[in-house]
C-alpha positions as CSV (number, residue, x, y, z in Angstrom):
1,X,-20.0,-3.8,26.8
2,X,-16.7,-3.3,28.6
3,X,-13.3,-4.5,27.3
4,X,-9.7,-3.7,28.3
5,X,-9.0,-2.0,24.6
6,X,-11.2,-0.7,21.9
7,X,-9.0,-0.1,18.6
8,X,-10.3,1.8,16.0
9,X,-9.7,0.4,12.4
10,X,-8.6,-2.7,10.7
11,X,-5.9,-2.2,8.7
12,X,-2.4,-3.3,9.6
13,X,-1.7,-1.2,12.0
14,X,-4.9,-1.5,14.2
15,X,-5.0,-5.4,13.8
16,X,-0.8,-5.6,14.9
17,X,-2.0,-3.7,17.8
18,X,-5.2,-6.1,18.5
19,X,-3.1,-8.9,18.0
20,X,-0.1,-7.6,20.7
21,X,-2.2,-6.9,23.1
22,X,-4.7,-10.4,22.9
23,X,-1.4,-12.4,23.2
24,X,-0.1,-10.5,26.3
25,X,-4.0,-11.2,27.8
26,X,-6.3,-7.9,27.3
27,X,-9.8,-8.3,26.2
28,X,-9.8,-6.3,23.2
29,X,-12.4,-5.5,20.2
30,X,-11.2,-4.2,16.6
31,X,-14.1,-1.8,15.2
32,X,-14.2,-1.7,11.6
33,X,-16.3,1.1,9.8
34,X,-15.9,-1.2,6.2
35,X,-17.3,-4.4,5.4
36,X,-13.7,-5.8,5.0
37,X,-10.2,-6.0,6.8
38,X,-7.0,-4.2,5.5
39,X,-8.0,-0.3,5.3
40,X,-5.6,0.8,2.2
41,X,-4.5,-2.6,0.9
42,X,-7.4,-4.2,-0.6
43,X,-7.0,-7.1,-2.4
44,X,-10.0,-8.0,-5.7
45,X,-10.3,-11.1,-8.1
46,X,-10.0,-9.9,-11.5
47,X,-10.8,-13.1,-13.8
48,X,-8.4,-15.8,-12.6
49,X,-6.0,-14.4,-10.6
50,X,-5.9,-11.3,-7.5
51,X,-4.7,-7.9,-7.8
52,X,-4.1,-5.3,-5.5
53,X,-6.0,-2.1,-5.5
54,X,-4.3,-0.4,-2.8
55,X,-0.6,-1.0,-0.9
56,X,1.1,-3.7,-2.2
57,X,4.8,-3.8,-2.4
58,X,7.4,-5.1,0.1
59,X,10.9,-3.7,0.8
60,X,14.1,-5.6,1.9
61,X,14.5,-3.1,4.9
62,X,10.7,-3.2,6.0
63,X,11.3,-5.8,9.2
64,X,7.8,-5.2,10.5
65,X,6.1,-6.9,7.2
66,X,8.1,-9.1,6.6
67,X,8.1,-10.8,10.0
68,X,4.9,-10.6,9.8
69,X,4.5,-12.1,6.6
70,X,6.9,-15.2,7.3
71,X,5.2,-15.9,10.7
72,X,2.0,-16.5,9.0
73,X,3.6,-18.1,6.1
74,X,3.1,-16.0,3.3
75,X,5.3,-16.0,0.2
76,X,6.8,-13.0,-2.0
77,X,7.0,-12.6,-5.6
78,X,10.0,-9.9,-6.8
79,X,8.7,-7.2,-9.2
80,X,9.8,-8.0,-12.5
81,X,12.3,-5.6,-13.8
82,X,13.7,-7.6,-16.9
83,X,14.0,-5.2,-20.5
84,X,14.4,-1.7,-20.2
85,X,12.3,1.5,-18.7
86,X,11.3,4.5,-20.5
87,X,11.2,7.9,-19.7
88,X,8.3,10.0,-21.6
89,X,10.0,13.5,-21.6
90,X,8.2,16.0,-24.0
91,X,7.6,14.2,-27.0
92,X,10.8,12.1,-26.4
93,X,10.8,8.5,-25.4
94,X,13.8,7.6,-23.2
95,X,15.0,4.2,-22.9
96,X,17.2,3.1,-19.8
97,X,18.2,0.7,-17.3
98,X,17.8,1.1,-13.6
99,X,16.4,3.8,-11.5
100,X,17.8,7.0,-12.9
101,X,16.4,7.9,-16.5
102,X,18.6,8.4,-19.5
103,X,18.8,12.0,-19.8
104,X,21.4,15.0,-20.5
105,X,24.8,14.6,-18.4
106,X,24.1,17.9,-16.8
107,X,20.8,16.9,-15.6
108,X,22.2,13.8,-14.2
109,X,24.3,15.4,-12.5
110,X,22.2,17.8,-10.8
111,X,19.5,15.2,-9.9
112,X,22.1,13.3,-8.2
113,X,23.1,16.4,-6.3
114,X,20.0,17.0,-5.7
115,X,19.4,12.9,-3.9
116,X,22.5,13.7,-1.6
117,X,21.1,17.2,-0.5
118,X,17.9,15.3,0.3
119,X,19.5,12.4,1.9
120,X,22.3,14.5,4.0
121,X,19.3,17.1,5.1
122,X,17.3,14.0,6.1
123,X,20.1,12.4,8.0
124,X,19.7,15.2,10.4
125,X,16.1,14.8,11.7
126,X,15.9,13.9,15.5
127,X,12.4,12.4,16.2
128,X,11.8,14.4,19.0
129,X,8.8,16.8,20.2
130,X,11.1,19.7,20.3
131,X,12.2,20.9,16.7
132,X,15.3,21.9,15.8
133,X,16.0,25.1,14.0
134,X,16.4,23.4,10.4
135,X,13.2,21.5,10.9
136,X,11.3,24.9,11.9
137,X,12.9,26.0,8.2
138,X,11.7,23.2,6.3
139,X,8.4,23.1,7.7
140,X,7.9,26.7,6.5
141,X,8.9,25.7,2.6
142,X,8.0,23.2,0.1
143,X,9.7,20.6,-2.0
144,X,8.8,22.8,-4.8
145,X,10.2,25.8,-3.1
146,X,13.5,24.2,-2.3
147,X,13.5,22.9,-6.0
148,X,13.0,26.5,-7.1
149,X,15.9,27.5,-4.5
150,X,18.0,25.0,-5.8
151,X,17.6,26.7,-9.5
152,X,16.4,22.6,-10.7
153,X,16.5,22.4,-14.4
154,X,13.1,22.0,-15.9
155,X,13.9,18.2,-16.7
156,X,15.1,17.2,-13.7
157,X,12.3,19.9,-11.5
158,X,9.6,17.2,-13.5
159,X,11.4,14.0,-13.1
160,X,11.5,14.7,-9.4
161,X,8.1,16.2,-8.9
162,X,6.5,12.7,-10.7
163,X,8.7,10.8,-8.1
164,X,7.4,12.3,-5.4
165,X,3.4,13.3,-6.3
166,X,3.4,9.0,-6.3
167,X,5.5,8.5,-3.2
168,X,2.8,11.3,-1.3
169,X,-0.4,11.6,-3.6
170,X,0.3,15.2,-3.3
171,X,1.7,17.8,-5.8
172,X,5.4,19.4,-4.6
173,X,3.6,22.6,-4.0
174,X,1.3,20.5,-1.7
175,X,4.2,18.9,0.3
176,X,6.5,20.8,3.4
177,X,10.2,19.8,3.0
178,X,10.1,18.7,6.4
179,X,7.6,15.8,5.8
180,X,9.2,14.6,2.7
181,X,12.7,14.4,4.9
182,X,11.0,12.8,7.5
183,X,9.8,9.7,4.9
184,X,13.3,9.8,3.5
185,X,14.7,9.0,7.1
186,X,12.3,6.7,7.6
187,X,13.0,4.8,5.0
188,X,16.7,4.8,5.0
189,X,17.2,7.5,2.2
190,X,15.7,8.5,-1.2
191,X,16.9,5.6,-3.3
192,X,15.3,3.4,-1.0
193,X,11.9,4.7,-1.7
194,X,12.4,5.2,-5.5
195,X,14.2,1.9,-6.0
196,X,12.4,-1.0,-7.3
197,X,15.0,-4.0,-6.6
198,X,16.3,-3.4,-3.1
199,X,13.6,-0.6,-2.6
200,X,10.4,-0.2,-2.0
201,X,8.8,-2.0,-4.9
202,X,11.2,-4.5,-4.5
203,X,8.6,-7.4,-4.1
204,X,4.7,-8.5,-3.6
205,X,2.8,-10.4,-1.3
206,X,1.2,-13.8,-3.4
207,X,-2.2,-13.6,-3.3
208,X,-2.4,-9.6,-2.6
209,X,-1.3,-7.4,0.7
210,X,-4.6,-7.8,1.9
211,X,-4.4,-11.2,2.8
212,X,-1.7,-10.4,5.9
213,X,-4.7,-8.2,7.4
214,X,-7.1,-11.7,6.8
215,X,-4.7,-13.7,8.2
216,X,-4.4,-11.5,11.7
217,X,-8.3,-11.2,11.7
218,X,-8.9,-14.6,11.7
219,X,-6.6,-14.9,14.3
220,X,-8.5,-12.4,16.3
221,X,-11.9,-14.0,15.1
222,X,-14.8,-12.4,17.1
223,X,-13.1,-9.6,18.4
224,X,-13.1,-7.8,15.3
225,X,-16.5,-6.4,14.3
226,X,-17.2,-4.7,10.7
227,X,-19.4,-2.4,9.8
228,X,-19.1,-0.5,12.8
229,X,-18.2,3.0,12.1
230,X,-17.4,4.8,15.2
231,X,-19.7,8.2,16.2
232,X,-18.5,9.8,18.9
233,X,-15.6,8.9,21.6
234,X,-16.5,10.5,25.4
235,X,-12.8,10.3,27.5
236,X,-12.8,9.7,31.2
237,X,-10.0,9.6,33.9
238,X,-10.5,5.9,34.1
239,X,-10.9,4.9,30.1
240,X,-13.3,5.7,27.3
241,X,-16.6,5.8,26.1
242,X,-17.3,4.4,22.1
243,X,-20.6,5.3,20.6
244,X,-21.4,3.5,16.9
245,X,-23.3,5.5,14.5
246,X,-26.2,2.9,14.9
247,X,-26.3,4.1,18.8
248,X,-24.6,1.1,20.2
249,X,-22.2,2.1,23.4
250,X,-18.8,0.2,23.8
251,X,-16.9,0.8,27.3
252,X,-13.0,0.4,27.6
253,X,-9.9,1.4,29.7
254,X,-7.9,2.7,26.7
255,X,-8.7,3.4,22.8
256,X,-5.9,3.1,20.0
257,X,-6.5,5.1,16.9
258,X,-5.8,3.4,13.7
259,X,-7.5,5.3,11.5
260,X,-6.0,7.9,9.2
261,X,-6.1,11.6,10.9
262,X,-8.8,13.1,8.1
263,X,-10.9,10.7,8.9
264,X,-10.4,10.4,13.1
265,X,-10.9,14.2,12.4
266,X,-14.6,13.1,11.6
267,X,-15.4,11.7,14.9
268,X,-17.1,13.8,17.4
269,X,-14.6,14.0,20.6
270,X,-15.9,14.4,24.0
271,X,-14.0,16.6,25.5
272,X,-12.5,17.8,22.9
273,X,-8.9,16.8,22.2
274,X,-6.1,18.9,23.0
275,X,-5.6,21.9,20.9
276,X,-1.9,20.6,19.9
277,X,-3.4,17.2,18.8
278,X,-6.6,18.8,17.0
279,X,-4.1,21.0,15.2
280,X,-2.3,18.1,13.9
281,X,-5.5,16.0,12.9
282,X,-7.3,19.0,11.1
283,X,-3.9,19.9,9.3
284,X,-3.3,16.1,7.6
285,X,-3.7,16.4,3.7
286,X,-5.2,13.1,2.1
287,X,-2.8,12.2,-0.8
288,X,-4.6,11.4,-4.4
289,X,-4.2,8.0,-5.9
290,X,-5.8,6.6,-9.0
291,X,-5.0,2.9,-8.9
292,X,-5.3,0.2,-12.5
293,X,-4.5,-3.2,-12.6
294,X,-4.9,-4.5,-16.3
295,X,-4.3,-7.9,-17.5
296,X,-3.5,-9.5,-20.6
297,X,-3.0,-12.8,-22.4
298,X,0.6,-12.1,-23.5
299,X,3.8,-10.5,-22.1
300,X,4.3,-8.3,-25.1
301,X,6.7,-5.7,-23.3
302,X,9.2,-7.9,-22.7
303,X,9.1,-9.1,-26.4
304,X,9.7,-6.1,-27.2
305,X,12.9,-5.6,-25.0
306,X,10.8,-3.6,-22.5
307,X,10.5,-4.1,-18.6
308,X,6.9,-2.5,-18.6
309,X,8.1,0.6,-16.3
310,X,7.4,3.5,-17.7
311,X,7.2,7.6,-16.5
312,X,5.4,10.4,-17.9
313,X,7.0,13.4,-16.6
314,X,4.7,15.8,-18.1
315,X,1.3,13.1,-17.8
316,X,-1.2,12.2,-18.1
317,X,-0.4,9.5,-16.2
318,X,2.4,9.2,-13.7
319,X,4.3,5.7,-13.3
320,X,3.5,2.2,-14.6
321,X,5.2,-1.3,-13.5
322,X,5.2,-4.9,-14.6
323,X,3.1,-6.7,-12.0
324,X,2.7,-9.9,-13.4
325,X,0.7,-12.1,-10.9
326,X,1.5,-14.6,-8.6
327,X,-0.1,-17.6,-11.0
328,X,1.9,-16.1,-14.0
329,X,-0.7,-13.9,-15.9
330,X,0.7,-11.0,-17.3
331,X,-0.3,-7.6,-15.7
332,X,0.6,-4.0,-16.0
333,X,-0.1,-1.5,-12.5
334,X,-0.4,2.1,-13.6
335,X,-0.8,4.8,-11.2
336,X,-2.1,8.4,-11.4
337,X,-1.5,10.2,-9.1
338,X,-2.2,13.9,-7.2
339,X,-3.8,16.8,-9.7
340,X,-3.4,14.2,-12.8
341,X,-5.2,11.2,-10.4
342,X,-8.1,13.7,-9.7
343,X,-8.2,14.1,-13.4
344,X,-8.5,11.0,-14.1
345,X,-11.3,10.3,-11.5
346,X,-13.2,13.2,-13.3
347,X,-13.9,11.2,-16.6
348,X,-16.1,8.5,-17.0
349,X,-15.0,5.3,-16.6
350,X,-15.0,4.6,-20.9
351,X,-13.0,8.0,-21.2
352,X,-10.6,7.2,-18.5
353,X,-10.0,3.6,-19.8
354,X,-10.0,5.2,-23.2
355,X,-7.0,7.5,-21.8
356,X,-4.8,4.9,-20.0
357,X,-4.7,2.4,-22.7
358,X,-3.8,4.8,-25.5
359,X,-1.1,6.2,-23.5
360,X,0.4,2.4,-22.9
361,X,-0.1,2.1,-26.4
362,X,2.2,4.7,-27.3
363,X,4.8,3.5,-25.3
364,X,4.2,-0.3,-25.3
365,X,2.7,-1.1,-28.6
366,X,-0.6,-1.3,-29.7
367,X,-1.3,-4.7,-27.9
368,X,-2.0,-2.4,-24.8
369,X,-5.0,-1.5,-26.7
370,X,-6.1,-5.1,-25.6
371,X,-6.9,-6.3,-22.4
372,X,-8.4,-9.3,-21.1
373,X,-8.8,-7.7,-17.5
374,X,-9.3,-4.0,-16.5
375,X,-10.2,-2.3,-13.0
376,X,-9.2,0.6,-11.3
377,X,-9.8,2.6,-8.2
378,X,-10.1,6.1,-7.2
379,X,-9.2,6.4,-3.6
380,X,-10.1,9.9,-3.5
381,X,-14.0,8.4,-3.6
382,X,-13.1,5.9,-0.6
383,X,-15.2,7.5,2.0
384,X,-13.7,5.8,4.9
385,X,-9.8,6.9,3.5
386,X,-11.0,10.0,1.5
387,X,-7.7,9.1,-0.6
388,X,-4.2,7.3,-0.6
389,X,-1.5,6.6,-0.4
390,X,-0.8,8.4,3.3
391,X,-2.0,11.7,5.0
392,X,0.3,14.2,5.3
393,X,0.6,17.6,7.3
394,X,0.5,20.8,5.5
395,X,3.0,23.6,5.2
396,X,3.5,24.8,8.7
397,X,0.6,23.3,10.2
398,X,2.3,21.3,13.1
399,X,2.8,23.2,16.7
400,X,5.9,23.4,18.0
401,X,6.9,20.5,20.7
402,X,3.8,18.2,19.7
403,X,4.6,14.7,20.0
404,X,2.0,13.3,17.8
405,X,2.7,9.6,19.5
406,X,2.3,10.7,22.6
407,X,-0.8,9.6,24.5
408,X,-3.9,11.7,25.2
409,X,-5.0,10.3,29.0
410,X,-6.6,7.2,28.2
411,X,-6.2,7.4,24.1
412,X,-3.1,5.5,22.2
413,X,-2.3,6.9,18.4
414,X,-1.1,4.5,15.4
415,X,-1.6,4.8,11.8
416,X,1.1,5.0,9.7
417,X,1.5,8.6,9.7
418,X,2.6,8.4,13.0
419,X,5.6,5.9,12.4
420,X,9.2,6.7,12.8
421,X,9.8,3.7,10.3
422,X,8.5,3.5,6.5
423,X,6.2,6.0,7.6
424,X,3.2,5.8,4.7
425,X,4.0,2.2,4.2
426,X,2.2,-0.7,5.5
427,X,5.6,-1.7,7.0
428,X,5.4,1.4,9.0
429,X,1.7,0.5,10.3
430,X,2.5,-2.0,11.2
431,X,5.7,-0.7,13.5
432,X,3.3,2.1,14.9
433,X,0.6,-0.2,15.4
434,X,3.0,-2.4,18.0
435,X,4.4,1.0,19.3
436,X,0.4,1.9,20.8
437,X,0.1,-1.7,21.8
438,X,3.2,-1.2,24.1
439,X,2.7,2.0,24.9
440,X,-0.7,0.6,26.5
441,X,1.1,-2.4,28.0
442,X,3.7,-0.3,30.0
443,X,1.0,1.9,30.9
């Protein structure tokens, strides 16, 4: 069958391209390899109420979403951040208000140095396909390495590594200084992705993220097909060539790419794709996230003077937050997260519940011991994400001058690994999914 645009994948950023491109009158289909919309936001019932398996929060600086989210009518609910947090240091129990834990004046001091470095280094990366010396430098190094550079004190070297192995997936041996400056830009500086008021937790979506990908699939209706996992794409002068893996042929005049790059790097490619842009497929890491929503019949954290955020810097678990749902039932989100996220998902399911609740326990009280509603999900066994929260190039793997926007003849790129804007975020798939849709449009 022959359209104007095939789009691969229907998460945020493929359906914000559909969507473009329908209203400015191309014939467009939306080829889902799932049996649901949304890609990494995926949105379950758990007794009474919906929880969020995969992206959920929303940021005051993330313009995409929330347009997005007011056009179609959608309300927010801010992340409850009443009591105080807690640091688990050692075998220390921290107790303070804000974003920056309670510890030593020293350490404070050098983690706040350390935030500026990050910040003023970030300020000065040009989103451009030819690389400035710096960001040749911190391509070549990791976080960890610039850590160890840095001489980071043991406390602050964990704080920060927790911080980040959540914001990636990815340990900070895992992660090239250049990509993690690259999300700090993106997002406006560190704080901004750390923060939960004002930052990037600061509020959720009623009802779950996923329902903003519903919404824009209903609009589409027909056009978008699931369970239609994409085989093989043959390129032409004049368009492309979309084989299904049940044999079925689609014909169009361009192809966006919403997919993350591990998983378009699984798609046979007729010819084969330039050596710059195979390069940066084949070099994306998938980050590691272990995912729990867990509900309960009593807010017993904030009885207790307690917000409900907690971080282990030394594990087994990384982060936990209050995420009471939109009808009012009290819920805890706790994440794990990189090497302590595949740990997790190595267990059984009794010894990994066993593990979670005891460790709220000893932070919470024992009334963590006693749920009403428990689920989790290991991304890493997600076939068609292989992971979460984002994909991310390895140390040195990029090539010099590679625009990874840039089209390839007939073939547009989205994703949010390729946004300029809250890359990793469903703000910035959004963004990146409206930047292919234009890029077709102007031609």
């Amino acid at each position: 069958m022959q359209h104007d645009v095939v789009v691969i994948g229907a998460g945020p950023s493929g359906l914000a391209a559909a969507r473009d491109l329908v209203a400015s009158g191309r014939d467009v289909v939306v080829l889902e390899a799932r049996d649901r919309v949304g890609g990494r936001t995926w949105t379950v019932p758990l007794n009474d109420t919906e929880v969020d398996l995969g992206g959920q929060w929303v940021g005051p600086t993330q313009h995409h979403l929330l347009g997005l989210i007011d056009e179609f009518g959608l309300a927010t609910s801010p992340t409850p951040t009443a009591g105080l947090n807690v640091l688990v240091l050692g075998n220390a129990q921290h107790a303070y208000s804000g974003t920056i834990p309670r510890i030593s004046v020293l350490a404070l001091a050098q983690m706040q140095r350390s935030l500026w470095a990050l910040d003023r280094r970030a300020k000065r990366i040009e989103w451009s396909a030819a690389r400035t010396p710096d960001e040749e430098r911190w391509d070549a190094v990791s976080f960890a390495d610039w850590m160890h550079d840095r001489r980071t004190r043991p406390d602050v070297d964990v704080i920060m590594r927790t911080a980040m192995r959540v914001v990636f997936g990815l340990e900070a041996e895992q992660i090239p200084l250049l990509r993690l400056l690259q999300y700090v830009r993106a997002a406006g500086g560190v704080m901004p992705l750390v923060d939960t008021p004002d930052g990037a937790q600061d509020s959720r979506i009623v009802g779950g993220a996923q329902r903003l990908s519903q919404r824009m699939a209903d609009e589409l209706g027909h056009r978008v097909r699931l369970d239609a996992a994409v085989k093989r794409i043959d390129a032409k002068v004049d368009g492309v060539e979309v084989t299904l893996h049940d044999g079925e042929t689609l014909t169009a005049g361009d192809l966006v790419v919403a997919i993350p790059p591990n998983r378009a790097a699984a798609i046979t490619w007729l010819p084969a794709l330039p050596p710059k842009r195979r390069k940066w497929i084949d070099g994306h890491q998938m980050g590691q996230t272990l995912k729990t929503q867990i509900l309960y019949d009593q807010n017993f954290w904030n009885a207790a003077g307690r917000s409900g955020e907690v971080v282990w810097a030394d594990g087994p678990l990384d982060v936990c937050f209050d995420n009471t749902t939109g009808n009012g039932t009290p819920c805890l989100v706790v994440f794990a997260t990189g090497d302590r996220g595949h740990r997790l998902g190595a267990m059984s399911e009794d010894e990994r519940r066993a593990l979670v609740l005891s460790s709220l326990a000893s932070v919470l009280g024992d009334a963590a011991r006693h749920p009403t509603g428990y689920i989790d999900c290991d991304w890493s066994t997600e076939v068609h994400s292989g992971g979460c929260p984002v994909a991310t190039l390895g140390l040195a793997t990029a090539s010099p001058g590679f625009d990874p926007t840039a089209r390839d003849g007939r073939i547009v790129w989205a994703g949010t690994e390729t946004s300029t804007v809250w890359r990793g975020y469903i703000d910035g798939a959004i963004a990146a999914g409206r930047r292919a849709a234009t890029q077709i449009l102007t031609g």
